[in-house]
Wavefront OBJ file of the C-alpha trace (Angstrom):
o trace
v 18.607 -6.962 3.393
v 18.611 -3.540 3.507
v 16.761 -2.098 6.857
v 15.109 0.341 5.354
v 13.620 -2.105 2.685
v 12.315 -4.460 4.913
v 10.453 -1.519 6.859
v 8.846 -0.560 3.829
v 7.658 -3.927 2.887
v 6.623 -4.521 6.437
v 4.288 -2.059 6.411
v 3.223 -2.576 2.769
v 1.443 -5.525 3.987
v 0.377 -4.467 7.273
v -1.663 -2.048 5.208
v -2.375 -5.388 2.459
v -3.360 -7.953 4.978
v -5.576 -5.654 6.959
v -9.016 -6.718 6.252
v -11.093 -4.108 5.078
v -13.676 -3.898 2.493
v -11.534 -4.352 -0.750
v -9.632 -7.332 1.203
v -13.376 -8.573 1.839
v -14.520 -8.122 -1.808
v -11.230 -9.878 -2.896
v -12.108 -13.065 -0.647
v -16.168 -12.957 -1.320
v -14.856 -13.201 -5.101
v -12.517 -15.897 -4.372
v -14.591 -17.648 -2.302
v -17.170 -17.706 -5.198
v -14.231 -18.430 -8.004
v -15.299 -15.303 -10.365
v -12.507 -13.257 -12.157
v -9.835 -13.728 -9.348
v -6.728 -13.556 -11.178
v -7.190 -9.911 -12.548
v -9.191 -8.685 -9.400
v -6.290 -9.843 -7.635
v -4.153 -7.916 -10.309
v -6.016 -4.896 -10.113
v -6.299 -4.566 -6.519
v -2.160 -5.152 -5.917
v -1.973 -2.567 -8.564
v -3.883 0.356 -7.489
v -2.631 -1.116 -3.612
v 0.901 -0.543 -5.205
v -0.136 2.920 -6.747
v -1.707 4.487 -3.797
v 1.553 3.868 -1.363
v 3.827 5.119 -4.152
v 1.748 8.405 -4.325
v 1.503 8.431 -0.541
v 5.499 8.410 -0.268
v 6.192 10.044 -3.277
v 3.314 13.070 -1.509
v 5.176 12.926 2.044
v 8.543 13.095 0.352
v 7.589 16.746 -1.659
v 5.984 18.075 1.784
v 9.044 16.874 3.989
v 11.138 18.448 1.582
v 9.520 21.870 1.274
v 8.932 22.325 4.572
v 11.997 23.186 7.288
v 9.956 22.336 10.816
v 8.209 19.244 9.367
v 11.798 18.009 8.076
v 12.840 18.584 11.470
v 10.552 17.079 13.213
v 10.936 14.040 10.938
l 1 2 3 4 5 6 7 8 9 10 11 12 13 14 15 16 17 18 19 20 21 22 23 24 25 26 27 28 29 30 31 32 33 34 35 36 37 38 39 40 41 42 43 44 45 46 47 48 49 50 51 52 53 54 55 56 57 58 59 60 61 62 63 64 65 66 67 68 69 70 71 72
């Protein structure tokens, strides 16, 4: 696979796995069996949403910006 694929997903769940309090909520509600197919859903969703925003965001600053570009 491609590298740069695989460090994308690798940190996709590095920031999914981490347990923090919507991984917590997601267990408590599986744990208790109560709407865990589409909190499960949701939560991948908006998951999926934020780190498109946050690379689609880093992409527009690296880009309009010479010395951060550089740096990068």
């Amino acid at each position: 696979m491609n590298a740069d694929f695989m460090t994308g997903l690798a940190t996709s769940l590095a920031l999914i796995i981490a347990i923090g309090s919507q991984n917590a909520y997601v267990l408590r509600q599986g744990i208790r069996r109560e709407h865990v197919a589409a909190l499960v859903l949701f939560c991948s969703a908006s998951d999926a949403l934020l780190i498109l925003a946050g690379i689609g965001g880093a992409g527009v600053v690296l880009r309009d910006n010479a010395t951060l570009m550089a740096v990068a």
